[in-house]
N, CA, C and O atoms as a GROMACS GRO file, in nm:
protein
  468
    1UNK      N    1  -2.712  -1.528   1.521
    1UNK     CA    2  -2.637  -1.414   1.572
    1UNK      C    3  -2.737  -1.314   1.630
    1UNK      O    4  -2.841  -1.280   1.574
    2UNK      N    5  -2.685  -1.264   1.771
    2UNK     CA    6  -2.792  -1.177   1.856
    2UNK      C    7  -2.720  -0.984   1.777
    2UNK      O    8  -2.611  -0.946   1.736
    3UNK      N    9  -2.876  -0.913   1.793
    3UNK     CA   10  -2.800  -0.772   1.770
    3UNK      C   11  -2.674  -0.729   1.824
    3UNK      O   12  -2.609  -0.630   1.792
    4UNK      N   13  -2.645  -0.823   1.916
    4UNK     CA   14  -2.552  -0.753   2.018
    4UNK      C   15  -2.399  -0.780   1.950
    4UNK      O   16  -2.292  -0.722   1.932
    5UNK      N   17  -2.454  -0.882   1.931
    5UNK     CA   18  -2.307  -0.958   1.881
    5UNK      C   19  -2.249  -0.898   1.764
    5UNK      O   20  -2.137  -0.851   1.743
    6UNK      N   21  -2.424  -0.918   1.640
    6UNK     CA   22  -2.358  -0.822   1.520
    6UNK      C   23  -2.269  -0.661   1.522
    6UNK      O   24  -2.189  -0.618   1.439
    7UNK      N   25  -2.314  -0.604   1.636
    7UNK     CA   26  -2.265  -0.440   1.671
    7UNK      C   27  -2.122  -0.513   1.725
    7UNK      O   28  -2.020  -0.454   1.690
    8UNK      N   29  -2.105  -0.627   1.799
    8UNK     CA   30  -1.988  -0.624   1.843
    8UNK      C   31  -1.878  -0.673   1.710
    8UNK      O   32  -1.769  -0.618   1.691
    9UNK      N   33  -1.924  -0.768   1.641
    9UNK     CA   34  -1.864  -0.802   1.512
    9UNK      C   35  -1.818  -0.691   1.415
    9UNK      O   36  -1.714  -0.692   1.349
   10UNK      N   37  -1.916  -0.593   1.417
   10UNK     CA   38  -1.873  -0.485   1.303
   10UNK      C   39  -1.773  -0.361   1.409
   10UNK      O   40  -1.708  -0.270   1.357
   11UNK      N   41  -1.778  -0.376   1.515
   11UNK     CA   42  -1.663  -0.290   1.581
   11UNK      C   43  -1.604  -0.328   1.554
   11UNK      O   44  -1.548  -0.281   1.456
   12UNK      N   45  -1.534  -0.506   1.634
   12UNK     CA   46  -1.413  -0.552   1.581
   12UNK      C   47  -1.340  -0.561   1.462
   12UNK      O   48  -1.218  -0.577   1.471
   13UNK      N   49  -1.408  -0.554   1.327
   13UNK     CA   50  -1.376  -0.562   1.255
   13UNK      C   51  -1.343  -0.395   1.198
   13UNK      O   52  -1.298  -0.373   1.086
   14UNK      N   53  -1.380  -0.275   1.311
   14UNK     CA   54  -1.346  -0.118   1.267
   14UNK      C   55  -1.452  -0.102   1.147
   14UNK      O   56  -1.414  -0.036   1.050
   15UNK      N   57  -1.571  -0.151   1.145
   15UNK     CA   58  -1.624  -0.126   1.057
   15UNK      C   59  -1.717   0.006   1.070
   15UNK      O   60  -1.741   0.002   1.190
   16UNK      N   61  -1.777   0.107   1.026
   16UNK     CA   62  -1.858   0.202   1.040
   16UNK      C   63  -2.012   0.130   0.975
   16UNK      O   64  -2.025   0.046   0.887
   17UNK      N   65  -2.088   0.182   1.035
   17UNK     CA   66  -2.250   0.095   1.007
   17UNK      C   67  -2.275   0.119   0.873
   17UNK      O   68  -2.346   0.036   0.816
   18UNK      N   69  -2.222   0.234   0.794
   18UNK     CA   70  -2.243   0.307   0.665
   18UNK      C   71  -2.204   0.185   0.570
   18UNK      O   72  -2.276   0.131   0.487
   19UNK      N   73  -2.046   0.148   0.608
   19UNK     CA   74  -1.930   0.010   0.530
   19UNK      C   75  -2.022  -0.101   0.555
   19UNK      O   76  -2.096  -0.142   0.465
   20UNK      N   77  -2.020  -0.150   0.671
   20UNK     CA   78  -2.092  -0.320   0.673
   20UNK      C   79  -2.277  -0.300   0.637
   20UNK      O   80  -2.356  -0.393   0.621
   21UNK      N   81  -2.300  -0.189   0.634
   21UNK     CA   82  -2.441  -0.193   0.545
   21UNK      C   83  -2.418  -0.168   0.378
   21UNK      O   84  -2.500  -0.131   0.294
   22UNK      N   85  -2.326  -0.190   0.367
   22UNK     CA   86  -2.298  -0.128   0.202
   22UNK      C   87  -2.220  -0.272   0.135
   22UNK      O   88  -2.246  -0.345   0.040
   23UNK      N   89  -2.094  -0.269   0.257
   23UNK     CA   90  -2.018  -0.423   0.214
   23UNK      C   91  -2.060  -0.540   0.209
   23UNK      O   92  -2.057  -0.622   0.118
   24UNK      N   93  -2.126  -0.550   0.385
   24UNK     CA   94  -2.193  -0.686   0.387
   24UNK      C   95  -2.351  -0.714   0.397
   24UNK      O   96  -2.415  -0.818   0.385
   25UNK      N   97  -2.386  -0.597   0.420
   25UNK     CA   98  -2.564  -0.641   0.433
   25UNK      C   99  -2.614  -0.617   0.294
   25UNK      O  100  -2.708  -0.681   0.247
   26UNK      N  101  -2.545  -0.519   0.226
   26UNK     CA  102  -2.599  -0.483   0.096
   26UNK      C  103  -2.719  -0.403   0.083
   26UNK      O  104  -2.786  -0.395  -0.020
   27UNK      N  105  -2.747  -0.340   0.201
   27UNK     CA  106  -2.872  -0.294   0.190
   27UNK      C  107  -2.811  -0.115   0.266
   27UNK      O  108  -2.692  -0.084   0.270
   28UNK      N  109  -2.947  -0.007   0.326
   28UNK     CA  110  -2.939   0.070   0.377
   28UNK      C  111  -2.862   0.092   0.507
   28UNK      O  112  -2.829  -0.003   0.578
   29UNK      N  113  -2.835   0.210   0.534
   29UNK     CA  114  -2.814   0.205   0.700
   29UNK      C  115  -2.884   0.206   0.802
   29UNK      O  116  -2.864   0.191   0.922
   30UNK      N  117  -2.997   0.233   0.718
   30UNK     CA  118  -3.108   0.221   0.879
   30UNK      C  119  -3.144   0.084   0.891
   30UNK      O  120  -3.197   0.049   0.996
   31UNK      N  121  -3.125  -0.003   0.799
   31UNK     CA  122  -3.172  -0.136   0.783
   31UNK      C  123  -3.058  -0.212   0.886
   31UNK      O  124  -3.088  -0.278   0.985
   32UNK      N  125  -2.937  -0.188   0.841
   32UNK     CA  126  -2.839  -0.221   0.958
   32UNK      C  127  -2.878  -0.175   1.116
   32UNK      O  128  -2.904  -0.242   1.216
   33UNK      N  129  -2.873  -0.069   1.099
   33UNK     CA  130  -2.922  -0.073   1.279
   33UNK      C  131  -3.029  -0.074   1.321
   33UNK      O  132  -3.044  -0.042   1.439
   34UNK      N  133  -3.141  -0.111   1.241
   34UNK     CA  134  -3.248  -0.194   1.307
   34UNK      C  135  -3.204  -0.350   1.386
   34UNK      O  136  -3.230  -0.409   1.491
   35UNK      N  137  -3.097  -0.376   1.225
   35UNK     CA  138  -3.058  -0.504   1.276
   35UNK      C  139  -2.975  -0.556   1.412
   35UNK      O  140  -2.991  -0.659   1.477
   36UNK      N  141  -2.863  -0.428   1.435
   36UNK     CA  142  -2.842  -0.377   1.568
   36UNK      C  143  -2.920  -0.310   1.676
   36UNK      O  144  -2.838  -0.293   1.766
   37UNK      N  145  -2.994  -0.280   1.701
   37UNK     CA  146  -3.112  -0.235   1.766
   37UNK      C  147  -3.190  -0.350   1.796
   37UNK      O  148  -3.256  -0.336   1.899
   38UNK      N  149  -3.206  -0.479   1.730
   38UNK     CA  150  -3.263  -0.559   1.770
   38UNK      C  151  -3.408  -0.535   1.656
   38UNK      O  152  -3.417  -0.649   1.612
   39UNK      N  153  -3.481  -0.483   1.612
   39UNK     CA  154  -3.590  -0.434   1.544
   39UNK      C  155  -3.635  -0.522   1.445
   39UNK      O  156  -3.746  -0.574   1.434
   40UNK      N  157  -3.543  -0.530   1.379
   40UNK     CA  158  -3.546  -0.644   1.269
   40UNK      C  159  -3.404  -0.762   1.274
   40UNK      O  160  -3.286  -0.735   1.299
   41UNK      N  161  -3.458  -0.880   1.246
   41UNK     CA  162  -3.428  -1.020   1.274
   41UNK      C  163  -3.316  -0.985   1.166
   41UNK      O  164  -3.351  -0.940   1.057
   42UNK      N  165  -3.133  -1.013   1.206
   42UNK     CA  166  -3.084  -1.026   1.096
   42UNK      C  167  -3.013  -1.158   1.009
   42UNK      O  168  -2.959  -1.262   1.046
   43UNK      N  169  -3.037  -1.106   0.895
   43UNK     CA  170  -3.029  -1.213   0.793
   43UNK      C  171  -2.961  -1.320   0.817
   43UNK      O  172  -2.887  -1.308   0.915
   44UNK      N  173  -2.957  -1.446   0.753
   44UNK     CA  174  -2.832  -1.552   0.768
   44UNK      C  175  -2.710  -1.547   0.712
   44UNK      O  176  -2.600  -1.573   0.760
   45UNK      N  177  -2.744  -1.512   0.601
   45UNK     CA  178  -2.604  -1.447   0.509
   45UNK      C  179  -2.540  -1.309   0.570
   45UNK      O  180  -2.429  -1.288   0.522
   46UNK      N  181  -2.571  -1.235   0.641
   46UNK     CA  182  -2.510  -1.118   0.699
   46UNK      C  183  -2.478  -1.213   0.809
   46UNK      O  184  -2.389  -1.284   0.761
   47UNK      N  185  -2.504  -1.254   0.931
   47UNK     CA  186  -2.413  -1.369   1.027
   47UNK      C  187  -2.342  -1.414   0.962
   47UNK      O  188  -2.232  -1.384   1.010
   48UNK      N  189  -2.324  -1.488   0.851
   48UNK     CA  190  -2.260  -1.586   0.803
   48UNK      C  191  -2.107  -1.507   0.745
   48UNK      O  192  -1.991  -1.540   0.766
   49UNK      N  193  -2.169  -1.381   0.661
   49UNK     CA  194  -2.061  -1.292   0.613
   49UNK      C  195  -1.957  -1.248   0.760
   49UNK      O  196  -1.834  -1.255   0.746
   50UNK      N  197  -1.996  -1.218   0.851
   50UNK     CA  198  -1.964  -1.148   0.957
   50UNK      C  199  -1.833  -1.277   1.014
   50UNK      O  200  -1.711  -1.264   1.005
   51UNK      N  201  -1.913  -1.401   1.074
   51UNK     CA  202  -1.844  -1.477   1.096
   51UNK      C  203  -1.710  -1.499   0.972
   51UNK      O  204  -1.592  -1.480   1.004
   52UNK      N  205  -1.733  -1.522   0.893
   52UNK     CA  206  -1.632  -1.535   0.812
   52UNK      C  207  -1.531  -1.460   0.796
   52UNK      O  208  -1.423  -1.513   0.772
   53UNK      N  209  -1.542  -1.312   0.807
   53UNK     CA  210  -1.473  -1.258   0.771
   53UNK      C  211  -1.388  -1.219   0.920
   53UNK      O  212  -1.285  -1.151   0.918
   54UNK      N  213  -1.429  -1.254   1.002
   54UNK     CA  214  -1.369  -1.316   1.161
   54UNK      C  215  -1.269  -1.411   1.160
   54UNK      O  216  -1.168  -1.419   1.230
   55UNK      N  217  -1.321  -1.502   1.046
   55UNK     CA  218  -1.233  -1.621   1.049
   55UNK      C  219  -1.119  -1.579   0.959
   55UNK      O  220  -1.009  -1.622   0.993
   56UNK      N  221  -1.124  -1.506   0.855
   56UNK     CA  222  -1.009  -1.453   0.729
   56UNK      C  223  -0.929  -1.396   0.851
   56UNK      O  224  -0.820  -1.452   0.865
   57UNK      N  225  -0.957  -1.300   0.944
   57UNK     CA  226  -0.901  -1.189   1.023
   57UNK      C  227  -0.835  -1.283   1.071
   57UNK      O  228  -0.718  -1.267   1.037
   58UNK      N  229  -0.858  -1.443   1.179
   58UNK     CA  230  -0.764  -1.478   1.259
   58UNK      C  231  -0.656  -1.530   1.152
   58UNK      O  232  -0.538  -1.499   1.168
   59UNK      N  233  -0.695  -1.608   1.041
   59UNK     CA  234  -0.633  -1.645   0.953
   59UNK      C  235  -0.477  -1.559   0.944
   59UNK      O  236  -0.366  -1.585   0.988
   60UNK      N  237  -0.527  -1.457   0.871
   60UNK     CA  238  -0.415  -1.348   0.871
   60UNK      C  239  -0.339  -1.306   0.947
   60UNK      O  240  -0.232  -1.254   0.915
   61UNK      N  241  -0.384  -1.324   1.078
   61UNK     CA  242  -0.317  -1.272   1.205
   61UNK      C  243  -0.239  -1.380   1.221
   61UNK      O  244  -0.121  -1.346   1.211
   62UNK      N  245  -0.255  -1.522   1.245
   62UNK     CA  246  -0.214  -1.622   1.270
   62UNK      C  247  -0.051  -1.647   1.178
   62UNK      O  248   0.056  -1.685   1.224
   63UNK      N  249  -0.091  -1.606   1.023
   63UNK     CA  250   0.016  -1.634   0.924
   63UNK      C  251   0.115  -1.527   0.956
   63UNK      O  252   0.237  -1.547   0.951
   64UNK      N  253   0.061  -1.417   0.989
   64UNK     CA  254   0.166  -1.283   1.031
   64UNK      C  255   0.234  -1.307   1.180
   64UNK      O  256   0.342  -1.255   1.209
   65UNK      N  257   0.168  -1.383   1.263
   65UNK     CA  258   0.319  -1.397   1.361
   65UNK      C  259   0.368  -1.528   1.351
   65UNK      O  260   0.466  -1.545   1.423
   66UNK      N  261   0.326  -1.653   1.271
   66UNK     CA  262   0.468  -1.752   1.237
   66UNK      C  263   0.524  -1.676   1.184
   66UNK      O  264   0.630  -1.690   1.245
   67UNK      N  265   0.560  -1.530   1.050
   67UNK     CA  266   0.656  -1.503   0.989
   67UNK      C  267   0.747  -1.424   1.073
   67UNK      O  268   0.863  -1.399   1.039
   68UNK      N  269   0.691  -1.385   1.188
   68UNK     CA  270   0.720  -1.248   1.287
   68UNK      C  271   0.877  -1.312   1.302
   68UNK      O  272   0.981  -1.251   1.276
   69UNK      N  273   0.867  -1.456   1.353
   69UNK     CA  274   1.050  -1.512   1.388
   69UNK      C  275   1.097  -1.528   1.280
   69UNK      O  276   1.214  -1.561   1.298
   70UNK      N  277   1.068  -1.522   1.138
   70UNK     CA  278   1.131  -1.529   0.988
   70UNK      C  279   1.207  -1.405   0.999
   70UNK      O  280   1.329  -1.409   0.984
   71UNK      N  281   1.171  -1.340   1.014
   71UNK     CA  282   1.198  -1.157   0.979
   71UNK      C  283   1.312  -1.135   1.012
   71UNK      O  284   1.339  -1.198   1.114
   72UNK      N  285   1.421  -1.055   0.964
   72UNK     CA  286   1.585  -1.001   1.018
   72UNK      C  287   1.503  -0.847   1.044
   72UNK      O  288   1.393  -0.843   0.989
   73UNK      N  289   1.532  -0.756   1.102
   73UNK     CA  290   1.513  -0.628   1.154
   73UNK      C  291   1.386  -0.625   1.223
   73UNK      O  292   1.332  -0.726   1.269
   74UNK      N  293   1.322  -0.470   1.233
   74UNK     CA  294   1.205  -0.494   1.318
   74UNK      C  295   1.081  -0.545   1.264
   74UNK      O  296   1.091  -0.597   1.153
   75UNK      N  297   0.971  -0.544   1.315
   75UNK     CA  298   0.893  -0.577   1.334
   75UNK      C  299   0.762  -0.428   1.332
   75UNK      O  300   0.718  -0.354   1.419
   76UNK      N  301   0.738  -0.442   1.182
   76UNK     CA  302   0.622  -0.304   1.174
   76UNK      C  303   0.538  -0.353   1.065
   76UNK      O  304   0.571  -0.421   0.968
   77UNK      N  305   0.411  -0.300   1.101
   77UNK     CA  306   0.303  -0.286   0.993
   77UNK      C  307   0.276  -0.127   0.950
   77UNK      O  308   0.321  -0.026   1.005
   78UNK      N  309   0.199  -0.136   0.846
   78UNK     CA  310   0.168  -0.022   0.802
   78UNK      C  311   0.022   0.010   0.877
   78UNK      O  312  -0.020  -0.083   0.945
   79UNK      N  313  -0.042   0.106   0.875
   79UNK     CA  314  -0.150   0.151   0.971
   79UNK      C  315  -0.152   0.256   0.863
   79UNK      O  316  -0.051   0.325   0.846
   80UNK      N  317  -0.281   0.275   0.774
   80UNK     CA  318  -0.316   0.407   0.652
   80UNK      C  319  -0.407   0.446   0.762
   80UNK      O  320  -0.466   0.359   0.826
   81UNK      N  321  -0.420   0.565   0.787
   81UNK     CA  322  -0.530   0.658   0.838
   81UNK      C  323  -0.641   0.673   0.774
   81UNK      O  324  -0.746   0.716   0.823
   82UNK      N  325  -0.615   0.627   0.626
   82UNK     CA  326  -0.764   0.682   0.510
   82UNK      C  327  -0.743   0.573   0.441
   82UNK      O  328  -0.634   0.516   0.430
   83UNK      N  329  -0.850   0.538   0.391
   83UNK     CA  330  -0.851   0.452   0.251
   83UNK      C  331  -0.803   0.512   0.157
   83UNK      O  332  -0.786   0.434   0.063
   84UNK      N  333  -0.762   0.643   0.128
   84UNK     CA  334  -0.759   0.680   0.010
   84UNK      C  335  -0.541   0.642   0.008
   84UNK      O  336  -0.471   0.616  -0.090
   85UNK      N  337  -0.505   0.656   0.143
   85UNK     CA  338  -0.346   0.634   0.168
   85UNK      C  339  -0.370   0.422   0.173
   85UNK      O  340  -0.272   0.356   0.138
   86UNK      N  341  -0.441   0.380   0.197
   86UNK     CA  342  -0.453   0.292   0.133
   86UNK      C  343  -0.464   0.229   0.017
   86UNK      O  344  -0.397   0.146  -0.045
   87UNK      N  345  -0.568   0.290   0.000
   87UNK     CA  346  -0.598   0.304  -0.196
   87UNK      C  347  -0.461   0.293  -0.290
   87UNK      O  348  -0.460   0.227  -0.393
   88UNK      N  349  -0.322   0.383  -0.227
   88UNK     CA  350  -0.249   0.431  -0.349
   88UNK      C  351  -0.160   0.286  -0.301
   88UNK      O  352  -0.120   0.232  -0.404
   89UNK      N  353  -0.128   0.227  -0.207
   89UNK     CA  354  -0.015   0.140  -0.203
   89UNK      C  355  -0.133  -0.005  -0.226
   89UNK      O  356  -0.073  -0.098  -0.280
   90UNK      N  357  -0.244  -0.031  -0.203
   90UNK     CA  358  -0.345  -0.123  -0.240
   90UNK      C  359  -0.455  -0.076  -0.353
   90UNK      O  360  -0.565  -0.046  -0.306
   91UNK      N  361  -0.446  -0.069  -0.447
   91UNK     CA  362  -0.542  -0.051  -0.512
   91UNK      C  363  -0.645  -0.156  -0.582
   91UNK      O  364  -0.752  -0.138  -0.641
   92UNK      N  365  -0.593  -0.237  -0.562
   92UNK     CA  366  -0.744  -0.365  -0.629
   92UNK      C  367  -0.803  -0.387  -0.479
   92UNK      O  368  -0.911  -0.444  -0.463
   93UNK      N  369  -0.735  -0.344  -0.386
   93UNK     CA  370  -0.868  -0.387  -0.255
   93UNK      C  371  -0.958  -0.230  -0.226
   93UNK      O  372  -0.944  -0.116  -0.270
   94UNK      N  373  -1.068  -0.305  -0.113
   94UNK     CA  374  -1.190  -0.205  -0.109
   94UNK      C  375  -1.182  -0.153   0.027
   94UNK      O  376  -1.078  -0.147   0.091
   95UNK      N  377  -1.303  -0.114   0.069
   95UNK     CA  378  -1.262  -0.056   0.179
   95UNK      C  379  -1.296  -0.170   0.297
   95UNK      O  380  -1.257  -0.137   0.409
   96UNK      N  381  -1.352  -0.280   0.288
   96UNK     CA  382  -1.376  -0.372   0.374
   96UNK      C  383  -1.235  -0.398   0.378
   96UNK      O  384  -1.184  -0.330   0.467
   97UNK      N  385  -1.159  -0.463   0.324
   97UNK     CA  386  -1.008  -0.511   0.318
   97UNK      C  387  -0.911  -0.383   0.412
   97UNK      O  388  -0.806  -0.404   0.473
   98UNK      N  389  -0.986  -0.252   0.398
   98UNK     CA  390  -0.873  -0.152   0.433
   98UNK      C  391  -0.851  -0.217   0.592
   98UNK      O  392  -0.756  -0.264   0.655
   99UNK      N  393  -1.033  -0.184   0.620
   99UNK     CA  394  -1.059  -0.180   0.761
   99UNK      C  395  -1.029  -0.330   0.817
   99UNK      O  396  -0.993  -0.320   0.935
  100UNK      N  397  -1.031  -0.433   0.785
  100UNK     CA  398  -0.939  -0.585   0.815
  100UNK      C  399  -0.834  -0.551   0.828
  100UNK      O  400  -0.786  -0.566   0.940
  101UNK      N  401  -0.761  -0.498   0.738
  101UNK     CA  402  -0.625  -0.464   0.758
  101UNK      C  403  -0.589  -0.377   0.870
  101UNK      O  404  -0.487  -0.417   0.927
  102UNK      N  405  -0.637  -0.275   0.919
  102UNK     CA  406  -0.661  -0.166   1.024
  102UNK      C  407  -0.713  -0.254   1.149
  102UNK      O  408  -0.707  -0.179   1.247
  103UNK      N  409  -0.740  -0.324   1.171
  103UNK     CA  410  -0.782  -0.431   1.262
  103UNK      C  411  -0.691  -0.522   1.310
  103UNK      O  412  -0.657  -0.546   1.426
  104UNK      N  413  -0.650  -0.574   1.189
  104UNK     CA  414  -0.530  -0.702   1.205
  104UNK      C  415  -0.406  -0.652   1.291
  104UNK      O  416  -0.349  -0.710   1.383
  105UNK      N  417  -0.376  -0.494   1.217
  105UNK     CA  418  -0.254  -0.414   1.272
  105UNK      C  419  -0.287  -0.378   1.386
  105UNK      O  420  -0.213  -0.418   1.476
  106UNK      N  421  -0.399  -0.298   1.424
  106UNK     CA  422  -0.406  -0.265   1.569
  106UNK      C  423  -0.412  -0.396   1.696
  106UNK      O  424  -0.371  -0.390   1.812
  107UNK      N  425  -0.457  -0.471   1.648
  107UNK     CA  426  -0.413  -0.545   1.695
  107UNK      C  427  -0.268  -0.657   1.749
  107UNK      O  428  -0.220  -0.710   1.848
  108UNK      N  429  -0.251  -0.642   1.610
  108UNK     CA  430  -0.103  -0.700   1.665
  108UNK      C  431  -0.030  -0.596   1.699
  108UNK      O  432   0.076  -0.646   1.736
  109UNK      N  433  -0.022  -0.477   1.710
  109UNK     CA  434   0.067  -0.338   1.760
  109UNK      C  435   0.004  -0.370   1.917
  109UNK      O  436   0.098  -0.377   1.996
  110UNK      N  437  -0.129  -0.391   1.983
  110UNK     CA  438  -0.131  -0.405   2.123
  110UNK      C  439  -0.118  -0.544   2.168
  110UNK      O  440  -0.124  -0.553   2.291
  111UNK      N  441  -0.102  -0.656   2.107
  111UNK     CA  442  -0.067  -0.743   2.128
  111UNK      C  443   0.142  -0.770   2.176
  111UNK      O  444   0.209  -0.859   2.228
  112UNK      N  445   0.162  -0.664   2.131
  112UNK     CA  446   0.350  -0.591   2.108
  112UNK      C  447   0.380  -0.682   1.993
  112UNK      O  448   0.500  -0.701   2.008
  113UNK      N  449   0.353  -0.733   1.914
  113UNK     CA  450   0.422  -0.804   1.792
  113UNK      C  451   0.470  -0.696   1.699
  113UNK      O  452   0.589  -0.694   1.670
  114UNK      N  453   0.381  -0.600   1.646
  114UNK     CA  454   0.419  -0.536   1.557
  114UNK      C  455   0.443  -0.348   1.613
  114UNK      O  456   0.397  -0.298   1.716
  115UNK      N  457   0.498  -0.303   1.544
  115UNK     CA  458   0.493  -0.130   1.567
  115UNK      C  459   0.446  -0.086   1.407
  115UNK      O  460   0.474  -0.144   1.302
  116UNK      N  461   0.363   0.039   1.426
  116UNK     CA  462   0.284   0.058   1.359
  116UNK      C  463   0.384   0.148   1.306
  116UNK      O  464   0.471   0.211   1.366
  117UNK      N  465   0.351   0.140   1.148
  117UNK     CA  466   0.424   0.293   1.081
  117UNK      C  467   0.383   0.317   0.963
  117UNK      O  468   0.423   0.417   0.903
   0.00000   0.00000   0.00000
């Protein structure tokens, strides 16, 4: 994985450099955007985490519009503004999960599948 890609991976995924240096690199923030910056070579297990959690995202997306023609009424996701309005209706997930979730939805809201609420 090139720096470029990793900065593009942790956008898509709405991540802030603070979260995917805390969630998935496990290390500092300056250590992350070296790794974005190109400066320092990044890890295999941070690619590997990144990709994966790319792959959970289509996963999810994928299972949420076969159910989209299951459904009687409309068609909405929830969209929390904060983790913490996350927090109260999810509470065993973290904030990596918030921001997947915040991803999955914005996406399918511009895709027109879902309306956000």
């Amino acid at each position: 994985m090139t720096n470029l890609e990793l900065q593009a991976y942790r956008r898509f995924l709405m991540l802030k450099v603070s979260e995917a240096s805390e969630y998935i690199g496990k290390t500092d923030v300056e250590t992350w955007r070296k790794w974005e910056n190109g400066s320092l070579p990044i890890p295999e297990n941070v690619a590997i985490a990144m990709k994966e959690l790319k792959a959970f995202r289509n996963e999810k997306i994928k299972l949420i519009i076969n159910s989209i023609n299951d459904r009687v009424g409309s068609n909405t996701i929830r969209y929390f503004m904060t983790y913490l309005e996350f927090k109260k209706v999810n509470p065993d997930l973290d904030v990596l999960q918030w921001r997947l979730h915040q991803s999955i939805a914005t996406e399918l809201y511009f895709r027109g599948l879902e309306k956000l609420c």
